[in-house]
N, C-alpha and C positions, 0 to 999 in steps of 0.2 A: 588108572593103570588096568581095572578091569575090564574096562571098555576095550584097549590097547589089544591086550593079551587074546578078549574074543574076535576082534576085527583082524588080530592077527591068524589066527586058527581057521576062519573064516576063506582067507586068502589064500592060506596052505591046503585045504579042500579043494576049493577052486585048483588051485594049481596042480595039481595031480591029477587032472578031468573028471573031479566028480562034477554033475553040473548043477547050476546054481541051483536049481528047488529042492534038492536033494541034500545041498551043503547047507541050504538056510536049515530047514526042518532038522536035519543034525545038532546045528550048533542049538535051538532052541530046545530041544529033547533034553541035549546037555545042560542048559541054564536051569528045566525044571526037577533034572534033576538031584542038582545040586541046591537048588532049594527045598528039595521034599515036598515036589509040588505031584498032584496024583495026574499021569500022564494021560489023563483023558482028556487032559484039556487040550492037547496036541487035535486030538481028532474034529470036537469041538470049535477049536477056533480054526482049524482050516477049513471046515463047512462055512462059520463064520465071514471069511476070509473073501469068501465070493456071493455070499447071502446080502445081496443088494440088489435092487430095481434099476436103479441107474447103470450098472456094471452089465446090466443084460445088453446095454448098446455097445460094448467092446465087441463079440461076434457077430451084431448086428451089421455094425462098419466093416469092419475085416472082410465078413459077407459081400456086402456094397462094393467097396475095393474091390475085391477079387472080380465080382461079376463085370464091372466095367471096363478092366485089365481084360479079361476075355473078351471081354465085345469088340474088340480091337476099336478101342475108340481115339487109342494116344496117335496113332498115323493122323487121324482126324485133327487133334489138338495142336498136333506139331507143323500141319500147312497151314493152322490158323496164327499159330504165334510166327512163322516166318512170316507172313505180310505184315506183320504188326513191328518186330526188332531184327529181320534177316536182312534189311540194308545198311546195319550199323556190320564194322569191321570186327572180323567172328562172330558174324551172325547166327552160326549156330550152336555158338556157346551161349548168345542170347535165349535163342530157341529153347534151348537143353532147362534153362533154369524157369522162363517162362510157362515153357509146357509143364515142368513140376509143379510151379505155381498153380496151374488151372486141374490135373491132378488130384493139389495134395487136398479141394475142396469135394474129394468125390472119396477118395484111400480112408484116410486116416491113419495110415503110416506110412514109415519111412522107407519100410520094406518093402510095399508094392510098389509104393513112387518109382526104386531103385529098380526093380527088378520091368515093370512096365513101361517104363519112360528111356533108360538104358537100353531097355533089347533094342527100344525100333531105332535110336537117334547117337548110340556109340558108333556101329557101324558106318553110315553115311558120315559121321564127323571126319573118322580117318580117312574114307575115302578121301575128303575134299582137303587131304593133306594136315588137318589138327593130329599132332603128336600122339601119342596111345597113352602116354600119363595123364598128359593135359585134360585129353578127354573124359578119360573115368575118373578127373578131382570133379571135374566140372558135375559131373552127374551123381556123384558120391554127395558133395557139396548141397548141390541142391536139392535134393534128396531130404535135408534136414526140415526144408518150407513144410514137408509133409505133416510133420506130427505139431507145425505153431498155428498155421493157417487152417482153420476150421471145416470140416470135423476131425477132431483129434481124438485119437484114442487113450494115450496118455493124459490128456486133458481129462477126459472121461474116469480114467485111473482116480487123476488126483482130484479132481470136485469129490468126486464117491467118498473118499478116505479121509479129506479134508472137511467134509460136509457143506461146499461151499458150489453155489450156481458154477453149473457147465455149461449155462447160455453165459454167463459173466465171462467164464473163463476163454468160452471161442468168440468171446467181443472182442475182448484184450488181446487176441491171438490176429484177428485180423490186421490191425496196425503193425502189430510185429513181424505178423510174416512177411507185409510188403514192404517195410524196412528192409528185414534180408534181403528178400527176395533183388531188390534192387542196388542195394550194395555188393551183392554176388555178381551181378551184371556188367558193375563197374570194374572190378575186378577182371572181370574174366575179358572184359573190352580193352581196359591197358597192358593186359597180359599179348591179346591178339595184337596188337597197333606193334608190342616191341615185336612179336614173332613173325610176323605180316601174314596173318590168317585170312583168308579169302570175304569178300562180300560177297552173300547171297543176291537174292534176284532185287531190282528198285521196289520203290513202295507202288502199289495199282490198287487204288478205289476199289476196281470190277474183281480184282482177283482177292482183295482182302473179304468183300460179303458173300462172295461165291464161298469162300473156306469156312467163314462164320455159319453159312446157313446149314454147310452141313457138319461143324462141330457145334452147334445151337442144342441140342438134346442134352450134350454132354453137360454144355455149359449152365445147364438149367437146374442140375441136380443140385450143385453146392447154392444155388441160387433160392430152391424150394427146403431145401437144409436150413438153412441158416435163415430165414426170412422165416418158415414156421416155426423156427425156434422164437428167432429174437421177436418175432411178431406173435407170440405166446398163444398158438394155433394149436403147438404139439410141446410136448414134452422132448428132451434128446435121445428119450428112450425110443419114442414114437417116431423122431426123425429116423432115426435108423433104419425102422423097419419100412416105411414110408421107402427112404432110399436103396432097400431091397427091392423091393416092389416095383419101383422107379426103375432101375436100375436091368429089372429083367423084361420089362415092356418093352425098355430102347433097345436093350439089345436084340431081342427076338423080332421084334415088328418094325422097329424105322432101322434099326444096319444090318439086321437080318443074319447076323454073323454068330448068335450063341444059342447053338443047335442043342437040342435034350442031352445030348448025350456032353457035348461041352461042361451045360448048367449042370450033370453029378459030377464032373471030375472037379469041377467048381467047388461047390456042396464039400465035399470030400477034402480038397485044398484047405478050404475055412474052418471047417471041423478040427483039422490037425493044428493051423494053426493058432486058431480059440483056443484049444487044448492046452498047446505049449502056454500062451498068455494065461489064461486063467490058472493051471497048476504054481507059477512063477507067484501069480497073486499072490495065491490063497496060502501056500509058504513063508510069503515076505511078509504077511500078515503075521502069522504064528511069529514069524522071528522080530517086528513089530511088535508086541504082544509081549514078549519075554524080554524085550529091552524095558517095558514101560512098568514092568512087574518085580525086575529087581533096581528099578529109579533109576536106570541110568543117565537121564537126562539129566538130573540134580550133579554130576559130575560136570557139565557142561555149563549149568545152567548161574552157576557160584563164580567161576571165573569170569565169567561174560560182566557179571554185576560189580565186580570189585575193578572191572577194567574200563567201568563207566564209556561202554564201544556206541559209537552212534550208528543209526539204521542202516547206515548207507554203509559204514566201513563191516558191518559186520555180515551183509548180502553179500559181500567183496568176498570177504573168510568162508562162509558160506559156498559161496561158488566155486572158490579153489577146491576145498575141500571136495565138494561133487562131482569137481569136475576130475579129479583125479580116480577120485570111487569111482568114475564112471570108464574108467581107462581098464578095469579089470571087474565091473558089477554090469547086469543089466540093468536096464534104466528101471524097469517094473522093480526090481530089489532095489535102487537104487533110494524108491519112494520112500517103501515100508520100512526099508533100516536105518539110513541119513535124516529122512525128514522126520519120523518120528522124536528125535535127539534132542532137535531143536524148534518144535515146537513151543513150549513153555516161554522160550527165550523171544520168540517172534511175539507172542502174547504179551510180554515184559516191554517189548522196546514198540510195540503199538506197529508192525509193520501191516499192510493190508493183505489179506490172505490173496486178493487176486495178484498184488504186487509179487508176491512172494511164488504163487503158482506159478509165473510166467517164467521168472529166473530158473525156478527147476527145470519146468519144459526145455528153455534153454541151455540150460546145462545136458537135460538130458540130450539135447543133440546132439551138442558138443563132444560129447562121450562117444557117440555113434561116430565118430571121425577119427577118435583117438586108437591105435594097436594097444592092446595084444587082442580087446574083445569086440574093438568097431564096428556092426554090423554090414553098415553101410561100405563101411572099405572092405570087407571080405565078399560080398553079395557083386559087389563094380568089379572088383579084382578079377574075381570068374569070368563076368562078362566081356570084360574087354582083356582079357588075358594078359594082365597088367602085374607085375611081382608087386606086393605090398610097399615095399621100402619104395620101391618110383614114385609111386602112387602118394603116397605119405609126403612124400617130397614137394612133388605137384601138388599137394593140396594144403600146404603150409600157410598161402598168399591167402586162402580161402576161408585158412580154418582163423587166421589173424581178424578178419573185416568179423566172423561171428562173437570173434572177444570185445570189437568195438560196438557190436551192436548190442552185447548184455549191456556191457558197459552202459551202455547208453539209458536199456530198460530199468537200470539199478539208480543210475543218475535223476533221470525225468519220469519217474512215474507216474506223476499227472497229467505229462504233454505227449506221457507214448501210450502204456498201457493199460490206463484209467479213465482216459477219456472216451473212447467210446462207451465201454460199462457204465461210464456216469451218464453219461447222454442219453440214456437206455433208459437209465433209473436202475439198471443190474446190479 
């Protein structure tokens, strides 16, 4: 009940627009003090909150992201995935989820994916007759590849907070993104066959390595990413900055396109929004912190035991639950207040923390789809000047194949999300 009462109060802040770093850090101020706890600890644990090594590669990525959004490198991406899926029937709803895919190994979020990948390939959609809802589920939709498929920032989030490898967690992430990634394909292909959405140009040998050679730079980053990671060269901390560095060569010297003056308004972008990310932390932490102070979990922790729940049905419970928190939480709060709860519980019933990391990630997309706090559908909606409610509509068929594919990581742990990690030794 007292869980109840603060998750309820929680939501009522929320609801009035205060915003969420501001409503977590409230309701926590309130827990201590109503324990008589001395409120220094507020200050305390939100230093706390963001005092880790590994969380340094959250603005690092962001960074990364940003700068290759600038270097206009998604035009490049997007003539490479047309010679690759632009002769299937709406081929550039292939395109759309493809080009997120190659992307989302460069962002680390869902928010550059959307905003990067949407500017250059909403437009041209509609021209060649794809509907205006259609278009921005498809790019909303795929949008989500960005924070599964490696480098994740959320991933980054939860290794940090979980104490658990963030090369494990972007192993595990590769499988599952291209799961999505290709069931959103399907999708969006039986979608176009009923609508009769156009074919791009046939397949050409000459024109498919002519595109490759000159998105080759791009494609190389998530390639030196994730290869120095999992090939234990660099740390993810290291990758990051690695992929800064990477990241401002290509642009400056092979596409020539991110002038000084671009790379500060760049700089400036990532600052702001490191800012928002890490305040959100280091809040959800403090409010993290004051659920684990006055045992709330132990109210969770008791029913679960008496109701003798197996792993699988209780990842199910698990997910509902988050995935609804995530329909009015951000996902970073989403971390530090839901997962903390049931911790103990995942320890109890022997779940594998990477198993368990991947279902969050996913959940947390999923939330990113969901109104009233979707980012992703608010960020598309702009761009393609699409009212919400259409949008939501069109992206029903999209948001169903992401329930089959948890579904699926909840079900097969060892043949989807485990197996790379294992293979790894991760």
């Amino acid at each position: 009940m007292e869980l109840l009462f603060i998750l309820c109060i929680l939501l009522g802040l929320i609801g009035i627009g205060l915003p969420i770093a501001f409503a977590l850090v409230c309701i926590a101020i309130g827990i201590f003090w109503m324990g008589d706890v001395d409120q220094l600890i507020v200050a305390q644990r939100l230093y706390r909150g963001v005092q880790s090594f590994p969380l340094l590669a959250v603005p690092l990525f962001i960074l990364a992201g940003q700068i290759m959004s600038r270097s206009g490198i998604s035009g490049h991406l997007i003539e490479f995935a047309k010679t690759i899926v632009g002769q299937m029937r709406g081929g550039l709803a292939a395109v759309n989820v493809v080009t997120s895919m190659f992307f989302a190994g460069m962002s680390g979020t869902s928010m550059s994916d959307t905003a990067a990948v949407g500017g250059m390939i909403i437009d041209p959609m509609i021209k060649r007759g794809y509907s205006r809802p259609f278009t921005a589920a498809v790019t909303a939709a795929s949008s989500t590849i960005g924070i599964i498929i490696p480098p994740s920032v959320p991933m980054v989030i939860l290794g940090a907070y979980l104490g658990i490898s963030t090369g494990a967690l972007f192993a595990a992430g590769l499988m599952a993104g291209l799961i999505l990634g290709v069931a959103l394909i399907v999708v969006a292909w039986i979608i176009s066959i009923r609508e009769g959405y156009p074919v791009e140009a046939p397949y050409s040998t000459k024109r498919m390595l002519r595109a490759l050679a000159k998105a080759m730079p791009a494609l190389l980053m998530p390639a030196i990413i994730l290869g120095g990671i999992l090939g234990g060269v660099f740390t993810p901390t290291e990758a990051s900055a690695v992929a800064v560095v990477y990241g401002i060569l290509v642009g400056m010297f092979y596409y020539r396109t991110l002038k000084l003056r671009v790379l500060y308004q760049t700089f400036c972008e990532a600052a702001v929004l490191s800012g928002a990310v890490m305040l959100v932390t280091a809040t959800a932490h403090v409010m993290g912190f004051a659920f684990t102070f006055e045992q709330l979990a132990d109210s969770i922790l008791a029913p679960l035991a008496e109701m003798e729940m197996s792993p699988t049905m209780f990842l199910i419970m698990l997910s509902a639950i988050m995935i609804v928190a995530g329909t009015f939480l951000d996902g970073i709060a989403m971390i530090f207040i839901i997962v903390p709860l049931f911790i103990p519980a995942i320890n109890m019933l022997g779940i594998d923390p990477i198993h368990f990391g991947m279902v969050v990630v996913l959940c947390w997309g999923i939330g990113q789809q969901t109104p009233p706090v979707g980012a992703a559908l608010f960020i598309t909606s702009v761009i393609a000047k699409v009212d919400i409610l259409s949008l939501t509509r069109a992206n029903l068929p999209f948001i169903a194949v992401m329930f089959l594919v948890l579904g699926a990581v909840i079900a097969f742990p060892n043949q989807l999300v485990l197996l790379i990690p294992r293979a790894l030794g991760l």
